[in-house]
DRENPA-3360 file (N, C-alpha, C; in nm, 2 decimals, always signed):
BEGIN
1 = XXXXXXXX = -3.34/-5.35/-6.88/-3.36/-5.27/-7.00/-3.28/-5.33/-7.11 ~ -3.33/-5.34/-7.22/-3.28/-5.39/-7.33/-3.23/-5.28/-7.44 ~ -3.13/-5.23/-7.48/-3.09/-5.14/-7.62/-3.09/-5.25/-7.74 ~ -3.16/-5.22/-7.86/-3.12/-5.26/-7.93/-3.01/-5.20/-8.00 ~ -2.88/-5.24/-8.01/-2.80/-5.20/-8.19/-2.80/-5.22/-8.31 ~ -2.88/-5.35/-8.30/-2.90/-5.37/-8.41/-2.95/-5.52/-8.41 ~ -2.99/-5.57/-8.55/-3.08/-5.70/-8.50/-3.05/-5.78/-8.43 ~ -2.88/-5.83/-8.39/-2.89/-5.95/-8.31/-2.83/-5.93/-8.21;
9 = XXXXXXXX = -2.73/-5.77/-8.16/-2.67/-5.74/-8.06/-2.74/-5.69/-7.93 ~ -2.79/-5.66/-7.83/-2.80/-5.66/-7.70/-2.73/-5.56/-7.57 ~ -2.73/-5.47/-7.52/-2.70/-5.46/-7.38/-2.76/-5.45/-7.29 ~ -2.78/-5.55/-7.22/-2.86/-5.58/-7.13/-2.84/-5.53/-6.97 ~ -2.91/-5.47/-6.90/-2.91/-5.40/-6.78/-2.98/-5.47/-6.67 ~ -2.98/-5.60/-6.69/-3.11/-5.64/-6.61/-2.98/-5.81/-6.57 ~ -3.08/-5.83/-6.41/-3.04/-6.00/-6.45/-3.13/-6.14/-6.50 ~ -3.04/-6.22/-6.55/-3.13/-6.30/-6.58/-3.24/-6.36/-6.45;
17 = XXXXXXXX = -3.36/-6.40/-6.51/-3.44/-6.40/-6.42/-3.43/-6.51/-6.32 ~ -3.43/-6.53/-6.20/-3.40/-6.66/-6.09/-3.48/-6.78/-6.15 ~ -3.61/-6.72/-6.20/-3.63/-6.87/-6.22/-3.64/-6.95/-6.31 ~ -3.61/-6.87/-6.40/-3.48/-6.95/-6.55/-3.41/-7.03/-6.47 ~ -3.30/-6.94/-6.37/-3.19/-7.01/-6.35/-3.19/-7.13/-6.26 ~ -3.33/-7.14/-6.20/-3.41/-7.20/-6.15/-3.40/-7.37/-6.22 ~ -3.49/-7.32/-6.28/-3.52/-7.40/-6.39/-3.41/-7.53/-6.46 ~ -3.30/-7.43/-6.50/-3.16/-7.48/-6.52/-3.07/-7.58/-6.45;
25 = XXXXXXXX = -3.10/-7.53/-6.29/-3.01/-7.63/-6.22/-3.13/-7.78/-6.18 ~ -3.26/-7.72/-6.19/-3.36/-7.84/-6.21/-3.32/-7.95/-6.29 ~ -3.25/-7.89/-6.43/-3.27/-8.00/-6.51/-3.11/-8.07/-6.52 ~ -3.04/-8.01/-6.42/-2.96/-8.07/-6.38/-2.80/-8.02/-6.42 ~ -2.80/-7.85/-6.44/-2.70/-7.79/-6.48/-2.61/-7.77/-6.34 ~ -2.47/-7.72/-6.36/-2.45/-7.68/-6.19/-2.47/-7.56/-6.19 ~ -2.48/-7.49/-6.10/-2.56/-7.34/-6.02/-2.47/-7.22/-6.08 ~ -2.37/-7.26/-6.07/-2.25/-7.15/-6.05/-2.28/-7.06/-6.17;
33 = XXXXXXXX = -2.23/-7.15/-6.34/-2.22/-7.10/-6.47/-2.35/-7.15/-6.58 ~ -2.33/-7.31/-6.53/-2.41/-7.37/-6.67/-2.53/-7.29/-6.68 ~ -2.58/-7.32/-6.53/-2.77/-7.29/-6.55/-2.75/-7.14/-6.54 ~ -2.68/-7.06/-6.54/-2.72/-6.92/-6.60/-2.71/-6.89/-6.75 ~ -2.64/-7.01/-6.83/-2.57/-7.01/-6.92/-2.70/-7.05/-7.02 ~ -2.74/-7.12/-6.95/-2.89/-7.22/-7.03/-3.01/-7.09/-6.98 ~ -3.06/-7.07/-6.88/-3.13/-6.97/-6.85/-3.14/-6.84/-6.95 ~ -3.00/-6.78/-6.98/-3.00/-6.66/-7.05/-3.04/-6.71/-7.22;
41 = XXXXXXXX = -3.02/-6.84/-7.25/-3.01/-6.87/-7.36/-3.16/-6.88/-7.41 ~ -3.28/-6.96/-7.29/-3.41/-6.92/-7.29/-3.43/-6.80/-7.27 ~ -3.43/-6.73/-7.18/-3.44/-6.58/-7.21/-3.48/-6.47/-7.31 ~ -3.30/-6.53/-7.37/-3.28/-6.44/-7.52/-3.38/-6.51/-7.66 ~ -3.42/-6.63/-7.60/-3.51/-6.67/-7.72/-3.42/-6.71/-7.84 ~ -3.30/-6.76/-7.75/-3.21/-6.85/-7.89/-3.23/-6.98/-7.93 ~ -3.20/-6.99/-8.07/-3.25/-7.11/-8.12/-3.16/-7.21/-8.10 ~ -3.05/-7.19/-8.09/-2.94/-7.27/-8.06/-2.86/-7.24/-7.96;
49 = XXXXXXXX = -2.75/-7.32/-7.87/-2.71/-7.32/-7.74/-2.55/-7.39/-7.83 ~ -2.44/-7.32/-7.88/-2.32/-7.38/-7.95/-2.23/-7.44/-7.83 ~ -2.18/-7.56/-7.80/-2.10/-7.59/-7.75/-2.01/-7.68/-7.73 ~ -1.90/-7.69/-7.63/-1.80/-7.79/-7.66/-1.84/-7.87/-7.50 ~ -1.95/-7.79/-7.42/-1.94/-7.83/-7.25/-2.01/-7.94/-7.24 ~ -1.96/-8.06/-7.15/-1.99/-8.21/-7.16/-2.14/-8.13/-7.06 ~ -2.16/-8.10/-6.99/-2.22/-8.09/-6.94/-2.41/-8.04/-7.03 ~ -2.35/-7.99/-7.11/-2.48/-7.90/-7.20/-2.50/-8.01/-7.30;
57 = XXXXXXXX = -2.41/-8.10/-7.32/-2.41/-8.16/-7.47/-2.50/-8.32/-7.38 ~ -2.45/-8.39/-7.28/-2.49/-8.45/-7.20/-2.56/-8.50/-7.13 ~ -2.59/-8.37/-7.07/-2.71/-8.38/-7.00/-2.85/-8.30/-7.05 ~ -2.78/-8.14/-7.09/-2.93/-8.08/-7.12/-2.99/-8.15/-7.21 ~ -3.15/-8.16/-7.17/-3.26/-8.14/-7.29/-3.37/-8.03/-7.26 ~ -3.32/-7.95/-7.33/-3.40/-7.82/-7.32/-3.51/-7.83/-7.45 ~ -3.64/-7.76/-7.42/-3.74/-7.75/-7.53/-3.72/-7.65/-7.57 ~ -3.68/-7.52/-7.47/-3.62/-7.37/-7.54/-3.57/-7.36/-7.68;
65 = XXXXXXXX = -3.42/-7.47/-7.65/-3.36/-7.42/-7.79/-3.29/-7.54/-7.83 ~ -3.19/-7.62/-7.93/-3.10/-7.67/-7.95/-3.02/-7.68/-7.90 ~ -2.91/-7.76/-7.84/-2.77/-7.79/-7.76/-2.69/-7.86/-7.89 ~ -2.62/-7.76/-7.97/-2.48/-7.83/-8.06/-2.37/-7.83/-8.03 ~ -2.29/-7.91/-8.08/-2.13/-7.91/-8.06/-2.12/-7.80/-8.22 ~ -2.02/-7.76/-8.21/-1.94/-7.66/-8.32/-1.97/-7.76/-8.42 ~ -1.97/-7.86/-8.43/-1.92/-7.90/-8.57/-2.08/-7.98/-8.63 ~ -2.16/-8.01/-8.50/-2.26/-8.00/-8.56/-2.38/-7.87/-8.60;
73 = XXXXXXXX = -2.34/-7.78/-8.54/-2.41/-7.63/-8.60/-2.38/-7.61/-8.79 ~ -2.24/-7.65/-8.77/-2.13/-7.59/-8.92/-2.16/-7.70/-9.00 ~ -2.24/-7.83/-9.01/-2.25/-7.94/-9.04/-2.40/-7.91/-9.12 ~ -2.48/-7.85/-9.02/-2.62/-7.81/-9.04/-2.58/-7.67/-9.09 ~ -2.55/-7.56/-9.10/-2.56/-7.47/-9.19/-2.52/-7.47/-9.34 ~ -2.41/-7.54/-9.34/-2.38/-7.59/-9.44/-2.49/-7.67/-9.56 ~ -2.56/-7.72/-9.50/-2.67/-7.82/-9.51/-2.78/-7.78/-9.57 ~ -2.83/-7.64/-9.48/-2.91/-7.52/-9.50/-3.04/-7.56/-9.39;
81 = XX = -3.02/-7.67/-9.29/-3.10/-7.72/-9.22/-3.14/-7.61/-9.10 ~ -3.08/-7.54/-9.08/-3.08/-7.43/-8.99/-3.22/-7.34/-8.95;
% end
């Protein structure tokens, strides 16, 4: 079940689905964090994935969404490329 509070906040009752998470350690995340980390990120239908983890910046290529480092997100907003 999904509450909305408001447009971008969430509390979510449910788990992410197995075969998102599935999907994630497919593309070569490890099981434990990353690929639920990537999983929920398709899920939620985000457009971006922010991060500093060698592993997301590295390895993922997801079609879901974007994989940035912090300073390339702040780089592009700035920019208005967003």
């Amino acid at each position: 079940m999904r509450i909305c509070i408001d447009s971008c906040v969430f509390i979510l009752d449910e788990p992410v689905p197995r075969t998102l998470v599935t999907k994630y350690i497919g593309l070569g995340l490890p099981a434990k964090a990353d690929a639920f980390i990537g999983a929920f990120s398709e899920w939620m239908q985000a457009r971006y994935l922010i991060s500093d983890n060698r592993h997301f910046l590295r390895d993922l290529r997801a079609d879901a969404f974007d994989v940035l480092d912090a300073s390339e997100f702040i780089s592009r907003w700035e920019k208005g490329i967003l």
